[in-house]
Structures are given as structure tokens and as C-alpha cells.
PAZAPA-4460 file (N, C-alpha, C; in steps of 0.05 Angstrom, whole numbers, plus 32768, in hexadecimal, padded with zeros to 4 digits):
% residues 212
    n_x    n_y    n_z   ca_x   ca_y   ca_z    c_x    c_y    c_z   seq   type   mol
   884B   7C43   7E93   884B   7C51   7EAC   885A   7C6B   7EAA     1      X     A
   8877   7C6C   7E96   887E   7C84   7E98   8872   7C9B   7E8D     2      X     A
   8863   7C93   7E72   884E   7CA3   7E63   883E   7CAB   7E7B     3      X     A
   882F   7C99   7E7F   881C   7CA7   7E97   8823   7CC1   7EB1     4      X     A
   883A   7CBA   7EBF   8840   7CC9   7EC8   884F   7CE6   7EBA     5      X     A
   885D   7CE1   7EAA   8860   7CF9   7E97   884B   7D07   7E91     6      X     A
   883A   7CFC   7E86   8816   7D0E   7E7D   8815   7D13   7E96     7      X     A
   8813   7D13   7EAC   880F   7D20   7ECD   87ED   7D0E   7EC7     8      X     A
   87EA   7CF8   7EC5   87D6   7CDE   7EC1   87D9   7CCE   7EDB     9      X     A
   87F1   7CCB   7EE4   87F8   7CBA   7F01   880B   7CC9   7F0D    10      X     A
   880D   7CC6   7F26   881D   7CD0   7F39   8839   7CB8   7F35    11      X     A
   884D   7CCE   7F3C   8868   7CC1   7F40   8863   7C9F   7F50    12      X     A
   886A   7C8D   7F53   8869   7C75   7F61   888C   7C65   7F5A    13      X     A
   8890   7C55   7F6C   88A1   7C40   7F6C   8890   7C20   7F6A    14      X     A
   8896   7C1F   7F54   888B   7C03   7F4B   889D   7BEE   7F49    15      X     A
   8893   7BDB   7F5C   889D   7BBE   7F64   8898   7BAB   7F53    16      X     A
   88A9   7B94   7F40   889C   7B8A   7F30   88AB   7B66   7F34    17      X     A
   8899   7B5A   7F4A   88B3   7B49   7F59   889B   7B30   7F3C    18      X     A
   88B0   7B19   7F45   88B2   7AFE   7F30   8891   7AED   7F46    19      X     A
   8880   7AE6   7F40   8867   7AD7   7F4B   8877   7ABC   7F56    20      X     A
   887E   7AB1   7F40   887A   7A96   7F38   888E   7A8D   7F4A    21      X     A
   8883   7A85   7F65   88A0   7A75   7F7A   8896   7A58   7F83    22      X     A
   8898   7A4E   7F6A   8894   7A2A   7F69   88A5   7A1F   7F77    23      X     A
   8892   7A0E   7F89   88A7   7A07   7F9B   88B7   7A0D   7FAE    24      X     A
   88B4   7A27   7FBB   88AA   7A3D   7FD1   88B5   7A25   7FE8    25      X     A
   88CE   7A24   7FF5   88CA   7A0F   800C   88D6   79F6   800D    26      X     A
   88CF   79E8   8001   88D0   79CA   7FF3   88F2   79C7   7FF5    27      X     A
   8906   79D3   7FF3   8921   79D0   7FFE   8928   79D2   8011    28      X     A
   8915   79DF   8028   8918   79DE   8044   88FF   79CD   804F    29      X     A
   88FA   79B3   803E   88E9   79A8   804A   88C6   79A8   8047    30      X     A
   88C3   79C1   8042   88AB   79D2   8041   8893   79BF   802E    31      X     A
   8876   79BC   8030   8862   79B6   8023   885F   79CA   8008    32      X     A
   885B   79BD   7FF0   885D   79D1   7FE1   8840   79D4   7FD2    33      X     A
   8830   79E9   7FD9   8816   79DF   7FCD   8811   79E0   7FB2    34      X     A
   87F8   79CC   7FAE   87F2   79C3   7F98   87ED   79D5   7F7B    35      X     A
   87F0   79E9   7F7D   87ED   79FE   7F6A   8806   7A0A   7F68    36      X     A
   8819   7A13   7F78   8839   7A12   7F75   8843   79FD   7F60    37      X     A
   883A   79E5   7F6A   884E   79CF   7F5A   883E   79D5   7F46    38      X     A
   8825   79D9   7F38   8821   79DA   7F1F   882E   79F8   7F12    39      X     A
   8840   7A0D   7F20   883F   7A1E   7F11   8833   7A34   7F15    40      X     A
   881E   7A33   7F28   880F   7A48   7F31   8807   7A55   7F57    41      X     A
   8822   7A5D   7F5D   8824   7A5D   7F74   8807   7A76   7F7C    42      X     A
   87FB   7A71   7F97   87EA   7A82   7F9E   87C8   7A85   7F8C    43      X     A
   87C7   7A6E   7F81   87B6   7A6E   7F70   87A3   7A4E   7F86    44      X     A
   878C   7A55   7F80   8771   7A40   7F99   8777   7A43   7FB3    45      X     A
   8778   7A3B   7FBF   876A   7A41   7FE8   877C   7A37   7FED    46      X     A
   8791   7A2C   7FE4   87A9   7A28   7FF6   87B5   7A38   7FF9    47      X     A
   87CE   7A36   8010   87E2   7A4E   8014   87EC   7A5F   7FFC    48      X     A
   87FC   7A6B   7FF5   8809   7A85   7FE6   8827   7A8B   7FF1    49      X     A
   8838   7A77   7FE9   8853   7A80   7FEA   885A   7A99   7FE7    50      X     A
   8853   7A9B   7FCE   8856   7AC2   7FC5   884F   7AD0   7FDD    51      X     A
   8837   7ACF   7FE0   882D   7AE2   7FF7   8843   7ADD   8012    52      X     A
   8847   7AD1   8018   885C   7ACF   802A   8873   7ADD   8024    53      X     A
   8880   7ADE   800E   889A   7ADC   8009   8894   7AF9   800A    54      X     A
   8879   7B04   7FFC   887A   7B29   7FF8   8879   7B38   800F    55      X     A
   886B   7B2C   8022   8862   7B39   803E   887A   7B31   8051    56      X     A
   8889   7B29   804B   88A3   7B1D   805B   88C2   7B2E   8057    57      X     A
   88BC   7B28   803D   88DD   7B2F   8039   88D5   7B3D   801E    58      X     A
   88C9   7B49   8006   88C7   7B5A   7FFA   88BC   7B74   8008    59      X     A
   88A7   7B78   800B   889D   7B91   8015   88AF   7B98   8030    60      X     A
   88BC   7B8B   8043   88CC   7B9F   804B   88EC   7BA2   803F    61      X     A
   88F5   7B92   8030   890A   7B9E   8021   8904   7BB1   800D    62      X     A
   88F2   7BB3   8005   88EC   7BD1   7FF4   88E8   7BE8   8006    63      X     A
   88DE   7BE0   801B   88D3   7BFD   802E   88F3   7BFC   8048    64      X     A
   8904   7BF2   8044   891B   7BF5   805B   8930   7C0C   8044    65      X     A
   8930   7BF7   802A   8946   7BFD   8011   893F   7C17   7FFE    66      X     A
   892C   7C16   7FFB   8922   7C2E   7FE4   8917   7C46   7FF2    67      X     A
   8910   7C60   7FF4   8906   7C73   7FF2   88E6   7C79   7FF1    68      X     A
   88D0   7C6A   7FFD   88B9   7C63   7FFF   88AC   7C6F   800B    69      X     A
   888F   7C7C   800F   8881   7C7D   8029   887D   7C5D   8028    70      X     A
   8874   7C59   8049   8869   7C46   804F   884A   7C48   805B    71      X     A
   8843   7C50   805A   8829   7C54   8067   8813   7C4A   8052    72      X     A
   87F8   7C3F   805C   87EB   7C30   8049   87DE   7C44   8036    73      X     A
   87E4   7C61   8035   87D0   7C74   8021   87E2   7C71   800F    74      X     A
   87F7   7C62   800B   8803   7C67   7FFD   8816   7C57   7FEA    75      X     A
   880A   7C38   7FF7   880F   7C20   7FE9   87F4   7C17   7FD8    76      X     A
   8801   7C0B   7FC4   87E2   7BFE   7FAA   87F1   7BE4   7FAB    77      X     A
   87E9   7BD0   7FA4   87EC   7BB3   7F96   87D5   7BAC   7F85    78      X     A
   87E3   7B99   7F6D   87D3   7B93   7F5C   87E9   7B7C   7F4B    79      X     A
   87D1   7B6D   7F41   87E6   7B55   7F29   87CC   7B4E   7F11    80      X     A
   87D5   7B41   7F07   87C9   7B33   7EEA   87CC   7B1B   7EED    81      X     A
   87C2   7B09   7EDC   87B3   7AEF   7EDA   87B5   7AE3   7EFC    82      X     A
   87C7   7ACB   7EF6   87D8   7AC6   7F11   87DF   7ADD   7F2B    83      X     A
   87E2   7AF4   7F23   87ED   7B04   7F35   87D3   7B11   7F3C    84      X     A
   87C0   7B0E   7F2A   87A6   7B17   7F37   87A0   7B0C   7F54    85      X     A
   879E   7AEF   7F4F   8795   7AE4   7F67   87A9   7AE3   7F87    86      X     A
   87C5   7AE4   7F7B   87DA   7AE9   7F93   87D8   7B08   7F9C    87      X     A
   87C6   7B15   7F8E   87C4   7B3A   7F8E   87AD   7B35   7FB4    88      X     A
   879C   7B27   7FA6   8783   7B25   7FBC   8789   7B0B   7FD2    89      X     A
   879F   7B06   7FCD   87AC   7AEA   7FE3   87B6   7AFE   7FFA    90      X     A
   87CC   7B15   7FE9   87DB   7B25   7FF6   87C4   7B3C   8004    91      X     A
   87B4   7B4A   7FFB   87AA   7B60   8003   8792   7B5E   8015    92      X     A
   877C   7B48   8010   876D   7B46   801F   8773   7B40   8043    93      X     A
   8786   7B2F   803A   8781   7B2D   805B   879D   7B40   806C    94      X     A
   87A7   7B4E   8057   87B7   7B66   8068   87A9   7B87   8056    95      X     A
   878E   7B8F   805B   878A   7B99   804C   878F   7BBB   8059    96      X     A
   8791   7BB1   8079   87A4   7BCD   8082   87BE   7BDB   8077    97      X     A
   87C5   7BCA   8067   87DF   7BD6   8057   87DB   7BD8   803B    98      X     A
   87C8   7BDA   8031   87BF   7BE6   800D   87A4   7BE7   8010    99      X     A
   87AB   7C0A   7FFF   8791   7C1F   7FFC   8787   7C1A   7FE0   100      X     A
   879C   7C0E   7FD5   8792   7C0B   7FB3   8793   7BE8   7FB0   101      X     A
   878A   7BDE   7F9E   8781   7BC4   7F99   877E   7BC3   7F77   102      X     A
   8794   7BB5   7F65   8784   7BAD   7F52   8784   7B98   7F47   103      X     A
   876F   7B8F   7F3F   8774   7B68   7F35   876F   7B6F   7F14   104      X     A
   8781   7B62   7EFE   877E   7B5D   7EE7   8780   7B47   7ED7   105      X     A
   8760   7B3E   7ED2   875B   7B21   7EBF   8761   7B17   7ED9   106      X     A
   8756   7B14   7EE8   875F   7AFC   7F01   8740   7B06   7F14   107      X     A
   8741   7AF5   7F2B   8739   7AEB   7F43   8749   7AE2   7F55   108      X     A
   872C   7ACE   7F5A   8732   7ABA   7F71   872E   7A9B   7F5B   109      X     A
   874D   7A99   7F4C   874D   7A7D   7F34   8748   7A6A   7F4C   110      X     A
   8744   7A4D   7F34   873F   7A2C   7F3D   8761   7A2C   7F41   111      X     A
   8764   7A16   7F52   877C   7A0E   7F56   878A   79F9   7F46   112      X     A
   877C   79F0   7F36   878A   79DC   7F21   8784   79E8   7EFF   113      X     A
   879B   79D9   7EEE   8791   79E9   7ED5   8780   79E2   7EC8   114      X     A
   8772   79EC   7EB6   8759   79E4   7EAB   8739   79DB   7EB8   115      X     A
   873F   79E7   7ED0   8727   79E6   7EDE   8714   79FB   7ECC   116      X     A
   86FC   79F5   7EC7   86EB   7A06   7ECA   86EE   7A23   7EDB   117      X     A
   86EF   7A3A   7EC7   86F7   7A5E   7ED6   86DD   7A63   7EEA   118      X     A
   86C4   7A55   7EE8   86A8   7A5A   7EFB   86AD   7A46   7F12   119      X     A
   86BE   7A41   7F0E   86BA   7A22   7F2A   86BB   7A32   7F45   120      X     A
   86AD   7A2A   7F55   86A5   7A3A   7F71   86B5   7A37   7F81   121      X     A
   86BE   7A14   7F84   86C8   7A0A   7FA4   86DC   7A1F   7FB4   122      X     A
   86F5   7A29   7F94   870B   7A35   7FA2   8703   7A4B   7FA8   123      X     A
   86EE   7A5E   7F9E   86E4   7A7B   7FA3   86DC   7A6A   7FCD   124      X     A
   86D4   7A5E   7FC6   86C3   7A60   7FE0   86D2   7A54   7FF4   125      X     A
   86E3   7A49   7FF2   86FD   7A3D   7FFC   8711   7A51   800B   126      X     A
   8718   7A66   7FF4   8724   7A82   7FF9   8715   7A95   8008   127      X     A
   86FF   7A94   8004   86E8   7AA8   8015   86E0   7A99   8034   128      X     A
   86DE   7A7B   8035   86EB   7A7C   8054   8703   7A7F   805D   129      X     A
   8712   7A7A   8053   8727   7A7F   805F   873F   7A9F   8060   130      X     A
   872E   7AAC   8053   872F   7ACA   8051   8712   7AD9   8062   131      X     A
   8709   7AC9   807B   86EA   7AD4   807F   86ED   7AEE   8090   132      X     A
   8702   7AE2   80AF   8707   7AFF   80BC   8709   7B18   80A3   133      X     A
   8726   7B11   8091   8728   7B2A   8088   8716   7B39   8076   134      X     A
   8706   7B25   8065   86F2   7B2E   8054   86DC   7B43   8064   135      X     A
   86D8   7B3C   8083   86C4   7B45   8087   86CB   7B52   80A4   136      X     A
   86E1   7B6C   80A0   86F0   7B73   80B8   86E8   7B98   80AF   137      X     A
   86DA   7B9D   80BB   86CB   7BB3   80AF   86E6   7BCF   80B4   138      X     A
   86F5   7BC9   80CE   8709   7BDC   80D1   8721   7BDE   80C1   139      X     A
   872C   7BC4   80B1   8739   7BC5   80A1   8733   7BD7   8082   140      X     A
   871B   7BCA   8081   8711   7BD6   8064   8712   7BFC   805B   141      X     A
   8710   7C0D   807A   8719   7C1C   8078   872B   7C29   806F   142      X     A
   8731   7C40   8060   8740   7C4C   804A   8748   7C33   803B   143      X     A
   873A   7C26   802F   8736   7C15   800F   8731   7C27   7FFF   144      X     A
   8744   7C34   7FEA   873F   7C49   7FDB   8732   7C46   7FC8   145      X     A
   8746   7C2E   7FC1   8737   7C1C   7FA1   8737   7C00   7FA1   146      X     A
   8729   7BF4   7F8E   8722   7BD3   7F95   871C   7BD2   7F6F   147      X     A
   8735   7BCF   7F5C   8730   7BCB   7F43   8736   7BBA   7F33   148      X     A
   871B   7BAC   7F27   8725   7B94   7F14   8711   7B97   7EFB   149      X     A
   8728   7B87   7EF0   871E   7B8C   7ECD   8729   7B72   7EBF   150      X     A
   871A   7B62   7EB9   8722   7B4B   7E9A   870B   7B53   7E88   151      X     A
   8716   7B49   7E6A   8710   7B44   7E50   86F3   7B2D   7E51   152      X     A
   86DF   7B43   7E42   86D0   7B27   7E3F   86C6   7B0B   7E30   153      X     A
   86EE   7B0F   7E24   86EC   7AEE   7E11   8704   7AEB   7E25   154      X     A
   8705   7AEB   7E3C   871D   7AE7   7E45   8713   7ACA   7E5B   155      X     A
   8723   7AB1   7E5B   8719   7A9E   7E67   8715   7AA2   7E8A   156      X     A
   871E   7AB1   7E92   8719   7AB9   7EB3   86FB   7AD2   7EB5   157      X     A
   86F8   7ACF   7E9E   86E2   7AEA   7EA8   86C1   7ADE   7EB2   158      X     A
   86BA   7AC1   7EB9   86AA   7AC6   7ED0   86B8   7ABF   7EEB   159      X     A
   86D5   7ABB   7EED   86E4   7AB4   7F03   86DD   7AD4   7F14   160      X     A
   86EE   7AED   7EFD   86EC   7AFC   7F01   86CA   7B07   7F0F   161      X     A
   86B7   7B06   7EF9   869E   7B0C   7F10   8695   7B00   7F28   162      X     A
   8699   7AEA   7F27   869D   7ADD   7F45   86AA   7AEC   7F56   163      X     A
   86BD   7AF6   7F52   86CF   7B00   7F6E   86C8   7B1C   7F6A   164      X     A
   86B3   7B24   7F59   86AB   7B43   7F64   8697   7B40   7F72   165      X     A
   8684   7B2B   7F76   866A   7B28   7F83   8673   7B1D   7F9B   166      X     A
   8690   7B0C   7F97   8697   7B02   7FB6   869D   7B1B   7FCC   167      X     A
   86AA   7B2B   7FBC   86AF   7B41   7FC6   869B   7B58   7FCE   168      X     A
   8692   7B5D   7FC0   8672   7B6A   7FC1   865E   7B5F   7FD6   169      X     A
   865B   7B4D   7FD9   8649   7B34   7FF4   865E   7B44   800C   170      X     A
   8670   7B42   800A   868C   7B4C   802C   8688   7B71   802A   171      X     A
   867D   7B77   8022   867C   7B95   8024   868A   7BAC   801B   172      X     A
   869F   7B9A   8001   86B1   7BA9   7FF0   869D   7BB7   7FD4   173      X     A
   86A4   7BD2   7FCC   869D   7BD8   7FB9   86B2   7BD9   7FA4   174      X     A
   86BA   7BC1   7F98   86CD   7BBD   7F81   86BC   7BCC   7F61   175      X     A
   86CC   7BDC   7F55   86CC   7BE9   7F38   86D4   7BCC   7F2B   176      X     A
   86C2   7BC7   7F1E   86C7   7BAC   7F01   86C0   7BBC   7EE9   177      X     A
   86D9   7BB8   7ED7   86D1   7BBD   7EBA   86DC   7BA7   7EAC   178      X     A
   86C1   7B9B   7E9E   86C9   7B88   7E88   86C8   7B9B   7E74   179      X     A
   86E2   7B8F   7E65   86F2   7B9B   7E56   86E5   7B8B   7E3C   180      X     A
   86F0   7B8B   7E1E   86F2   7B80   7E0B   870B   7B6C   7E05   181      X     A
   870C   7B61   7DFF   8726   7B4F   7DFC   872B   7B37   7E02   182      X     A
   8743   7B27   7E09   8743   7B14   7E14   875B   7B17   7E34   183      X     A
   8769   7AFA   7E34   8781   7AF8   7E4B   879A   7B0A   7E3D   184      X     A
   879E   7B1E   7E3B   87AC   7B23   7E23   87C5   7B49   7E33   185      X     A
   87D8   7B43   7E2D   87EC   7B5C   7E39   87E1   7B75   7E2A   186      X     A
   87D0   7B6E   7E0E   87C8   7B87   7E08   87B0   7B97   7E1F   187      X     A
   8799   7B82   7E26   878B   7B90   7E3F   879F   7B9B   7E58   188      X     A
   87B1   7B88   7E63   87B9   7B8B   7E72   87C0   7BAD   7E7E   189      X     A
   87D0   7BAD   7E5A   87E4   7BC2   7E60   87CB   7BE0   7E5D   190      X     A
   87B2   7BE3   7E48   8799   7BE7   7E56   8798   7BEE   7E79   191      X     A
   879C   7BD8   7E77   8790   7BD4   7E92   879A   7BED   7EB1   192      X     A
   87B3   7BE6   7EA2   87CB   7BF6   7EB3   87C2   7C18   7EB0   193      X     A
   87B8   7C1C   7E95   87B6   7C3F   7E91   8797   7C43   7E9D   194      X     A
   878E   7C32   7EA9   8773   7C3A   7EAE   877E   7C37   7EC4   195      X     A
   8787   7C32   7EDE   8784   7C22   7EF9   87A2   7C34   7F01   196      X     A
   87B2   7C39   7EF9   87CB   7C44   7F00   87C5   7C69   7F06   197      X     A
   87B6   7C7A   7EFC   87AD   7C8C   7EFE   879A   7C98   7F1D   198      X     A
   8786   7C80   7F1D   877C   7C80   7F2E   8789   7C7C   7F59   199      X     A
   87A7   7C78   7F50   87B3   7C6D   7F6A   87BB   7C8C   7F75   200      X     A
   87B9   7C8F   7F8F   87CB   7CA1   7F9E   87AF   7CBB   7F98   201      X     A
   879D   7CB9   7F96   878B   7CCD   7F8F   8775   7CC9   7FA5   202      X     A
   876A   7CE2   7FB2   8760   7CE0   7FC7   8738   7CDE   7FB9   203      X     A
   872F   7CCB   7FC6   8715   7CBE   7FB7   8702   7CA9   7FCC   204      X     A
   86EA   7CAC   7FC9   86DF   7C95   7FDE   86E8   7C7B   7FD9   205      X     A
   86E6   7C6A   7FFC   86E8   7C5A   7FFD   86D8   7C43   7FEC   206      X     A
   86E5   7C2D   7FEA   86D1   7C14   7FD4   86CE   7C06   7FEC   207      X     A
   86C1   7C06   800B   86B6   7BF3   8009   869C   7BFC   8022   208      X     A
   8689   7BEF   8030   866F   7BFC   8039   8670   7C11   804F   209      X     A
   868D   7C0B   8054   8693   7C15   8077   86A6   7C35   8076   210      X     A
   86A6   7C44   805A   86AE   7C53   805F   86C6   7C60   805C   211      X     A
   86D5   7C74   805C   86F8   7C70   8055   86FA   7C7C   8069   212      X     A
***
């Protein structure tokens, strides 16, 4: 990221780089802890998203009270990888009035248990009702700057991944997919980052039917 912005490749940004993994989210105050938490993968299948809670609660405004930020949505992005892919689209879809940029890497909308099958439908469609208002809220989708995802195509999520561009695509989003070469691997990732990090804070049509 600092290369990038040095080459004048990305604009200056404050990058947030909080911990996913809040197993067990609750569960000391009593709390239900869902079934993909206790395996390890919080925010992952159609159940709730501790993460998502904990970001929209008490991260995103202790960054924007404490640090030096615009706040305004032209000017926030989110994005994660594998796991954090899917907590990326837990968090953004259904507050999509507050991020103009979007990027998912090697991820989706995963199965909620491990070793499921990466094509298995139920949780795509599980997530897609229960994301339906927001999926298909035509005033939100407005100034959606970008909508970008990219996995490897020896990478075990990459028809997860095409699934959730066609889920998306069916709701009226125009998501950029590039399958990449590779596999699940930090070498795409970090790829990933020099392709998608450039693109933020740059004035460009909207990705999805309704317009920016």
C-alpha cells in the first residue's frame, strides 16, 4: 500500500486492519453463539455475524470519533479475503449507504460448516433471503462506485465465488470479477490489493442498474 501510494497509484487512505475471528462473540454474557463462530468462522452461512456487529457498533465509530477521517460514504471502501470476504458482504450489503467501494477476495457468500462442498446453494440462498430488502433497495445502491471480486482458478472457493457474482448480478449490481490464476494463497491476495486499492476514492460509474 505504501508503494502504491508513493507511485501516486492510490490515493492517501487510513487503513483499518481489525482481528475477524470473534469466536464466541457473547457466550460470556450469556449470548447464543452461532454455529460457524464456534467452528472458527464467525460471519460465515446465514446466520448472524458477530463481527458485523462488533464493526458497525464500536469499530467504525471509534475510528471516525478518534482518528482524522472523512466520514461520508464517498469516501469509505471495505473489503476482506477468504473469511473476511464473506463478513465484507455481511457488513456492506445491508448498510450499503455507508460504502462506495466494495471488495471481496477468494470469498463469497461460504457454506457454514467446514468441508462443505464451495457450490452448495442452501447458504447462498439463505443469505439472499435474508439480505432481500437490501439486495434489492434500488436507493441504496446509488453511488456504489465499485463492487470488486477476484479468486484464483485452482482456488477451492472459486465457484462459491461465481455464485455470488450471479447472485449479485440477478439484484441489479454490476460486480467486476476477475478470475485470477492461482490458488487461496497471500500471493493473489496481495495481487489482489494492487489491482483494487488504486481504483478507490476515484470518481467512475456506478456498478449497479440504477445509476450513481
Amino acid at each position: 500500500m505504501d508503494n502504491l501510494i508513493a507511485a501516486n497509484k492510490a490515493k492517501p487512505m487510513v487503513v483499518v486492519m481489525p482481528a475477524g475471528h470473534v469466536n464466541g462473540a457473547g457466550a460470556a454474557l450469556g449470548g447464543t453463539v452461532p454455529a460457524a463462530a464456534a467452528q472458527g468462522m464467525p460471519g460465515i452461512g446465514a446466520g448472524p455475524d458477530p463481527f458485523a456487529n462488533d464493526f458497525l457498533t464500536d469499530l467504525l465509530p471509534y475510528i471516525e470519533k478518534n482518528y482524522r477521517v472523512l466520514t461520508d460514504r464517498q469516501s469509505r471502501a471495505i473489503a476482506g479475503l477468504s473469511m473476511g470476504g464473506n463478513q465484507t458482504l455481511n457488513i456492506a450489503i445491508p448498510h450499503l449507504e455507508k460504502f462506495a467501494y466494495v471488495g471481496v477476495f477468494s470469498s463469497g457468500i461460504i457454506s457454514g460448516a467446514r468441508g462443505a462442498a464451495p457450490e452448495t446453494t442452501p447458504f447462498a440462498e439463505a443469505w439472499e433471503k435474508q439480505n432481500l430488502a437490501a439486495l434489492d433497495n434500488a436507493a441504496s445502491k446509488r453511488g456504489l462506485n465499485l463492487l470488486w471480486l477476484s479468486t484464483g482458478k485452482e482456488d477451492s472457493l472459486i465457484a462459491t465465488t461465481r455464485n455470488t457474482v450471479e447472485l449479485l448480478k440477478k439484484h441489479g449490481f454490476k460486480p467486476i470479477f476477475l478470475e485470477s490464476e492461482g490458488a487461496h494463497t497471500w500471493l493473489n491476495w496481495r495481487d489482489y490489493l494492487s489491482v483494487f486499492a488504486p481504483q478507490l476514492f476515484q470518481s467512475q460509474r456506478s456498478t449497479t442498474n440504477s445509476g450513481g
